[in-house]
N, C-alpha and C positions, 0 to 999 in steps of 0.2 A: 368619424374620419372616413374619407373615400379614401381607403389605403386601397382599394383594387383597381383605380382609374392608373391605365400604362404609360407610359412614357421613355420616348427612347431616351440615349446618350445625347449631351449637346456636345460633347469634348469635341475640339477642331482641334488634330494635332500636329496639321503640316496644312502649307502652302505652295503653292505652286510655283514653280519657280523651271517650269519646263522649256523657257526659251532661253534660259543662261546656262548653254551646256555647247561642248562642243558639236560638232555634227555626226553623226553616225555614219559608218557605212554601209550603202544601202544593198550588196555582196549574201549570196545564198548561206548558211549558217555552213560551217564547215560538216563533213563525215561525222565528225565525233562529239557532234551537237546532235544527233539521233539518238534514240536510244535504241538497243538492239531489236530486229525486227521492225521495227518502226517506220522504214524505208515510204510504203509506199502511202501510207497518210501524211507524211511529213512532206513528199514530194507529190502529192497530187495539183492535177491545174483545175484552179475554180473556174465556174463558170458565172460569170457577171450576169446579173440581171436589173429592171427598177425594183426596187422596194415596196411602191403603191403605199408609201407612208408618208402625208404630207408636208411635214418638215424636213423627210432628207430627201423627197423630190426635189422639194425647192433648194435644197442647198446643193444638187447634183450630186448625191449619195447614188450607192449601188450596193447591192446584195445579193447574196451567195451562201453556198450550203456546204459545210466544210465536214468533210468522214472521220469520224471518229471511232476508235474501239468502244464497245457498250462497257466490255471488260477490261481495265488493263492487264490483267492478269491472263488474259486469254487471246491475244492479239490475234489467233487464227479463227475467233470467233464470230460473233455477230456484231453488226457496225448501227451506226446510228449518223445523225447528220444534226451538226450545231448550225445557228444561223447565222450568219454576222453581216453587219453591212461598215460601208465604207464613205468616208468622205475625205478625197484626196484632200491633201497641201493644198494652200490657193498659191502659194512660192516655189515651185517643183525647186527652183535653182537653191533656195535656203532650206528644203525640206530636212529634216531632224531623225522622223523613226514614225512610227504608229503610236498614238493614246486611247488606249483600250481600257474602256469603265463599264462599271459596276452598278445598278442603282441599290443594291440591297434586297432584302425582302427576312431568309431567302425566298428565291420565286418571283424575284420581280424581274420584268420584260425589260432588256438592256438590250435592242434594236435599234430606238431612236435615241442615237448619241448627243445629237445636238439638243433635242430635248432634256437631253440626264444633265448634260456638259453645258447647260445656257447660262447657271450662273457665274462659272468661273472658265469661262472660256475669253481668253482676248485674242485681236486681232494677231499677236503675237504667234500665239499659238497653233490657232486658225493656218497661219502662215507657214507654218513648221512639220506640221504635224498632221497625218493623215488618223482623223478621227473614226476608231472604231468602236462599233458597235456588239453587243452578241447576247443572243439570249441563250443562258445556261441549259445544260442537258436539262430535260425534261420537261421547259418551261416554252411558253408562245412558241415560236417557230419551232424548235430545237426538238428534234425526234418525233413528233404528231403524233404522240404518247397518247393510249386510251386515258379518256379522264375518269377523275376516278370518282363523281357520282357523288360529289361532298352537298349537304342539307346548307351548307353556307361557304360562302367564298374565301372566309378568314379564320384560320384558327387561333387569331389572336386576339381576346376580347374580354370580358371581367368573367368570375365566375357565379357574380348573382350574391344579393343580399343576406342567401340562410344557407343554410348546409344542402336542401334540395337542389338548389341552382349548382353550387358545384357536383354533388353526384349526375346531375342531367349534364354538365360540362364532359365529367369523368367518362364518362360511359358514351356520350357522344361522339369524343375524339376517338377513343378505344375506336370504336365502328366505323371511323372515318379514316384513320391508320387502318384497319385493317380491308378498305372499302379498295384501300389503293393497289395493297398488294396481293388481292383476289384475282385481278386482272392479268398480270405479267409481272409473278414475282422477281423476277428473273435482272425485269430491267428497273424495278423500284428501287432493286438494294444496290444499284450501279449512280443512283443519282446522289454523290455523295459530294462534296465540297471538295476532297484531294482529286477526285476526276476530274471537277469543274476544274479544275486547277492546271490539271494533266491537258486539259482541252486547250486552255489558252496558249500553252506553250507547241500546244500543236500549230494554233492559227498564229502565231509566231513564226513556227519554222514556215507555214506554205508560203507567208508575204515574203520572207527572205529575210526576214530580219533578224536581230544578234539579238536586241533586248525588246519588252516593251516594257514604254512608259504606260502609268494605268491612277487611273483615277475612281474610287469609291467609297460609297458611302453606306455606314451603319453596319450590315450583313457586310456589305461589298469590302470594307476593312479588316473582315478575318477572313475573305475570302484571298485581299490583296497579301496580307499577313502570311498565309500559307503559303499562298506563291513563292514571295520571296524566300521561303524557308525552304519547299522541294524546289526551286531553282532561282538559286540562289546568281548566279552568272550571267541568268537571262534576266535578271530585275532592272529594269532603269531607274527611272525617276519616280517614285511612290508616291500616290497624293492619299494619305486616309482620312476622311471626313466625316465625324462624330464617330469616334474610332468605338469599339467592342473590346473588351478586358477579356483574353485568349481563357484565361481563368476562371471566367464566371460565363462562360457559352454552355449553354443557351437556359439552362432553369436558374441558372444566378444571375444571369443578365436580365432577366424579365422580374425576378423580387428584386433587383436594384429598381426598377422602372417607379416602385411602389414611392419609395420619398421621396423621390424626384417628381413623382406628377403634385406630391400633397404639395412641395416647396413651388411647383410653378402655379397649381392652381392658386396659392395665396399670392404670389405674385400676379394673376391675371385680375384677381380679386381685389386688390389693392388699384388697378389702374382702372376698372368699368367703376368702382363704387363714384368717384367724385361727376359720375356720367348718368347717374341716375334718374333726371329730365329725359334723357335720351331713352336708357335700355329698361327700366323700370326692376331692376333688379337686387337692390338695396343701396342703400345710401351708406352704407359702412364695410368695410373688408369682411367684416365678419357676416352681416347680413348676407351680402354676396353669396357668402360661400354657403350660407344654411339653405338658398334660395337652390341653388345645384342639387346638394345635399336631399331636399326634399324633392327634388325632381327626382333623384334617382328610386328615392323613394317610391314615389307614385308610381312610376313605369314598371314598378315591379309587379306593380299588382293591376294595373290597366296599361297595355305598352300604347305607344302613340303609336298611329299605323301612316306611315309618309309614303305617297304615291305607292300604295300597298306593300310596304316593307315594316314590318313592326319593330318598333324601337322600344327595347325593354330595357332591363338591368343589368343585361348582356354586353347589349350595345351601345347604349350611353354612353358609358365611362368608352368606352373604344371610342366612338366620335369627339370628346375629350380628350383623349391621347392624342388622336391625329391633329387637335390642333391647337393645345397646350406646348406644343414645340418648338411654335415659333411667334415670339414677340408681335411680329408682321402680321400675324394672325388675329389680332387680340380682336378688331373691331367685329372684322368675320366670327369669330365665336361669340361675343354677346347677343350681335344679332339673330343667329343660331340656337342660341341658349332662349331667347326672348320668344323666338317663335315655338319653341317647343312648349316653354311654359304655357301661352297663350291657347298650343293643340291638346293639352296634356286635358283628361275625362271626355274630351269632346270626339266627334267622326273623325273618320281617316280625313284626310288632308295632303296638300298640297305642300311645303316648305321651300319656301322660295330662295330663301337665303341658302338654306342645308345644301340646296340641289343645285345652286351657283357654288360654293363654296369647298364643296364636299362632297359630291354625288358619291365618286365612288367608297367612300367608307361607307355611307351607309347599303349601297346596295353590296356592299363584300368585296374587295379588292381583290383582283384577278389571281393573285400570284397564290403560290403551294396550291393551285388545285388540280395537279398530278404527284407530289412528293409529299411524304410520310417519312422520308428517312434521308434528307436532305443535311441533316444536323452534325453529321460526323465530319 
């Protein structure tokens, strides 16, 4: 069984419904919407710039660099600068309030909103609502934080077929947690989910606004979670999308991932088998899945090297996670699956499908590479 191939939540546990509300007031947050001390981050004036990111060029986005305490605990301390960008109402006269999302990770870059926000954005909305953006302390824009020098971009991936592959996992991460806060322990243990939290309702009070509506997914739903829990007043409209069980974060939510990938990989296996003309994969669900199965096999012991990235028994089951998740996916993974089979004992190579499809898992997805301690 590939019980170590990961797979997120699919759970959708809300819908959007952000244009059937009354209007907001669009009025500075009262006094005692601050919290003490708080005065002069909560009333700071942003300074608008372009973003030079081109879907919210074209959608007439702007960005800006908002001050934040590093510590909240230490307000007279040392400050740091979140990033967010904006894309006003196209309705100013029906405008609503701000929808500020999340993409998850955590560590993933939530600047480009219209890109996070494309599938469940409508015109509606669009119209109502100034869509914001923001990447979390420590991540893309947000504080220009030393990096921390990680051997791979992801530290979410299998731990390998025998017991060697998980102690090389063990002792990897060890040095790569501790890679990070060699640098500025100071502001590593500051990159923690309730600041991220403390952050949003900062860029809350600087718009002037009373709530915000927020839209996220995966990570981004126990981050949205939280929120509403330390502020509870300033919450609007919630959207959480493949929600996270507050109870099983973060080492029970990744053995949950374990029968949920076995339960989709048979499900993906069941729909390429009758396609076997096509992907040459097996002609029976079960074939299918022996055919994977020995693939991962293989790479353990010769990894396939794509456009000089080695795909072992690391990574595999990782580029299977990412796209075991989505039905919509299926054809892109067999053909992915097809090509690797075909590179698998042979020279490095080229994967055309992979690197249309998928580049970046295989070459390591940006995000966590400055946070080790983003989890609390």
């Amino acid at each position: 069984m590939l019980v170590r191939v990961f797979r997120r939540s699919v759970a959708v546990v809300a819908v959007s419904v952000l244009a059937a509300v009354p209007v907001y007031s669009n009025a500075a947050p009262a006094d005692d919407a601050r919290p003490v001390g708080m005065d002069r981050f909560y009333g700071q004036q942003l300074q608008w710039h372009p973003c030079d990111i081109a879907n919210l060029d074209k959608a007439g986005g702007e960005c800006a660099d908002v001050l934040v305490p590093l510590d909240y605990g230490r307000l007279d301390g040392r400050t740091m600068t979140v990033a967010i960008s904006r894309v006003k109402a196209t309705d100013p006269a029906r405008r609503q309030g701000i929808l500020l999302a999340n993409p998850g990770g955590p560590g993933g870059e939530g600047l480009d909103s219209i890109d996070l926000l494309g599938d469940v954005l409508t015109p509606e909305v669009m119209a109502t609502h100034d869509l914001i953006g923001m990447d979390p302390r420590g991540v893309g824009e947000s504080g220009k934080s030393p990096r921390c020098g990680w051997p791979v971009g992801e530290m979410i991936r299998s731990a390998g077929l025998d017991p060697l592959g998980f102690v090389h996992d063990t002792v990897q991460s060890a040095g790569m947690a501790a890679g990070c806060l060699i640098h500025d322990p100071e502001a590593m243990r500051q990159f923690t989910t309730r600041n991220t939290a403390r952050d949003m309702d900062v860029v809350r009070g600087v718009l002037g606004e009373q709530t915000i509506d927020y839209f996220g997914l995966s990570y981004g739903t126990y981050l949205g979670a939280v929120f509403t829990q330390m502020f509870p007043d300033r919450s609007g409209r919630i959207v959480l999308d493949s929600a996270i069980d507050p109870d099983r974060y973060w080492e029970g939510l990744v053995q949950d991932w374990g029968p949920a990938n076995e339960r989709a990989l048979d499900d993906w296996a069941t729909w390429v088998a009758p396609k076997d003309d096509t992907y040459r994969l097996g002609a029976t669900p079960q074939q299918v899945r022996a055919t994977v199965e020995s693939l991962v096999r293989s790479v353990a012991w010769q990894p396939i090297v794509v456009d000089g990235f080695a795909i072992d028994d690391h990574w595999l089951p990782f580029v299977l996670h990412g796209m075991l998740m989505n039905f919509r996916l299926n054809e892109k993974l067999a053909a992915v699956v097809r090509e690797l089979a075909d590179a698998a004992g042979g020279p490095p190579t080229t994967a055309r499908a992979l690197a249309q499809s998928h580049r970046g898992i295989v070459a390591g997805r940006r995000g966590l590479e400055v946070g080790a301690d983003r989890l609390r």
